[in-house]
C-alpha positions in Angstrom: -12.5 45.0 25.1 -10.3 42.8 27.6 -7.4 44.9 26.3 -9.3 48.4 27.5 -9.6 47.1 30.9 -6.0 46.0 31.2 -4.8 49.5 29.5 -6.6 51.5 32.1 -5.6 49.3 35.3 -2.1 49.5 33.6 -2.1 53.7 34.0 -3.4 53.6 37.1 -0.8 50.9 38.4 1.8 52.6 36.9 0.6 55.7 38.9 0.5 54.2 42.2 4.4 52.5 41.5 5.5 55.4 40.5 5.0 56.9 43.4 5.9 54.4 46.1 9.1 53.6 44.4 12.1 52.5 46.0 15.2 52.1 44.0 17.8 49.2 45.7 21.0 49.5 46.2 21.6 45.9 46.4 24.3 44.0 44.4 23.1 42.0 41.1 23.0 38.5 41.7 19.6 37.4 39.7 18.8 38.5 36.3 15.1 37.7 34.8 14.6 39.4 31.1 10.9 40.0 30.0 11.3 40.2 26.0 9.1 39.3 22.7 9.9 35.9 21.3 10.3 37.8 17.9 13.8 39.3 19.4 14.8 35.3 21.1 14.1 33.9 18.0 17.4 35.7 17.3 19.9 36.0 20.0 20.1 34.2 23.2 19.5 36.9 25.9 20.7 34.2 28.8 23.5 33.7 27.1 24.7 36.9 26.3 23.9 38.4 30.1 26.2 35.5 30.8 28.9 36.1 29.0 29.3 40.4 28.8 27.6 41.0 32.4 29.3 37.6 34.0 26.0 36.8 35.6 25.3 32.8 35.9 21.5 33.2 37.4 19.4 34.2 34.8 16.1 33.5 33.4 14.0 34.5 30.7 10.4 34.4 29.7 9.3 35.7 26.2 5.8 37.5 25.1 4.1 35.8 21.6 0.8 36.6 20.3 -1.9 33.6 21.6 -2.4 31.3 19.3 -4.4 28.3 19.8 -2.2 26.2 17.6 1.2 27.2 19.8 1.7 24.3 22.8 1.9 25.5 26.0 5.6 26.6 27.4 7.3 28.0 30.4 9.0 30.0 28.2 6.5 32.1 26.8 3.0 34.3 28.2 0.3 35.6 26.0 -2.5 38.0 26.6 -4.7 35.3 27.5 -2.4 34.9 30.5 -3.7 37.9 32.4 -6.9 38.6 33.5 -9.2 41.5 32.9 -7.5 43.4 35.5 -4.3 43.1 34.0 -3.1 40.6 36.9 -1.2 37.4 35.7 -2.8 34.1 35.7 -0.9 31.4 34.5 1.3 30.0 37.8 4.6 29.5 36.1 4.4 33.2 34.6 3.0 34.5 38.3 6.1 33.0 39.8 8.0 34.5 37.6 6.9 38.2 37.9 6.9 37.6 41.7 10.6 36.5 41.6 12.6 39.2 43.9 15.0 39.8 40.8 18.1 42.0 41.6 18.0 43.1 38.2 15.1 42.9 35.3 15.8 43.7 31.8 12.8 45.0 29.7 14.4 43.8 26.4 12.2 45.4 23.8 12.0 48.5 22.6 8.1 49.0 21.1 5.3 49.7 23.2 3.3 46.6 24.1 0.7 46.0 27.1 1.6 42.8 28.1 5.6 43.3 27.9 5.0 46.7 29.7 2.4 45.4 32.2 5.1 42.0 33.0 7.9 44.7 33.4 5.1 46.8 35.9 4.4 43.9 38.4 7.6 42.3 38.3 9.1 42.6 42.2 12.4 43.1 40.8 14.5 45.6 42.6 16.1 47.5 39.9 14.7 47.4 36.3 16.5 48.5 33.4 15.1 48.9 29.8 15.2 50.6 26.3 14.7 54.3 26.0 11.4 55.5 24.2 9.1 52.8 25.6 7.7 53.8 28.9 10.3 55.7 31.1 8.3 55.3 33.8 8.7 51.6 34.0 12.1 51.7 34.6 14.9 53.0 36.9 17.3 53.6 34.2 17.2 53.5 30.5 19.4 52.7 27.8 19.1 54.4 24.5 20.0 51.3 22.3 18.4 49.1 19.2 17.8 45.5 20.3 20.0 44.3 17.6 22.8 46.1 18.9 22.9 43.5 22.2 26.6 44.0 23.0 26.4 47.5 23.1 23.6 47.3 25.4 24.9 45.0 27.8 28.1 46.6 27.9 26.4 50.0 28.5 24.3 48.3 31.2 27.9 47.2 32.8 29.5 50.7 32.5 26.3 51.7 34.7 26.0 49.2 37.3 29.6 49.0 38.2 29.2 52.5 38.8 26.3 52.3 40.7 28.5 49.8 42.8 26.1 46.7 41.5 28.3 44.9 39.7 32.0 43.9 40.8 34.3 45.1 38.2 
């Protein structure tokens, strides 16, 4: 039931962003990445944004299924972490999705509520994800697998350099 409510607040968000958006122009400085914890369970995202995209300020938060038995983290939301209007809930997620990011990677490439709606109300400036999710999320898309991490970074690179927001 909860779900429904978010789903249809979700649309009509999505509606509304879509049409007010603004795409920056801004260098990358800040990097947040909104993935499953299914995907960090095997590869470091940080690390890797690091390391191919030469970006030192990045943070990550991960999506998991609620379970009562899992202890509470700053590295992970759950659907009990937003309300029935879709709006987050828990503070350390909120900040998170409030953070001006210059860039915000939707690392995840099947449709999910709660990794779409994060991606949605994020105040990041330009967001970048997988092609086939929800092209409307995003300003650009790569068409990538998530296992293939290199090749998307390095895609991402070849783009953003070229869009002047990324130094070469």
């Amino acid at each position: 039931m909860k779900k429904s409510f978010i789903k249809k607040k979700f649309r009509k968000l999505l509606v509304e962003k879509e049409e007010n958006r603004v795409v920056s122009h801004d260098e990358v400085y800040t990097v947040g990445i909104v993935t499953s914890a299914d995907i960090s369970k095997w590869i470091n995202l940080a690390d890797e944004v690091e390391r191919i995209l030469g970006l030192g300020n990045v943070r990550v938060y991960n999506y998991r299924s609620y379970s009562k038995n899992d202890v509470l983290s700053y590295k992970f939301f759950t659907e009990k972490d937003f309300t029935w209007k879709g709006e987050p809930k828990n503070k350390m997620f909120t900040s998170f999705i409030e953070e001006p990011f210059d860039l915000l990677i939707g690392y995840f490439n099947k449709n999910n509520l709660y990794l779409e709606n994060a991606v949605l109300r994020s105040n990041a400036k330009f967001k970048v994800g997988f092609a086939k999710v929800n092209q409307s999320l995003y300003d650009m898309e790569i068409a990538e697998y998530p296992t293939k991490t290199e090749r998307f970074l390095s895609e991402l690179k070849k783009y953003l350099i070229v869009l002047k927001k990324l130094k070469n």
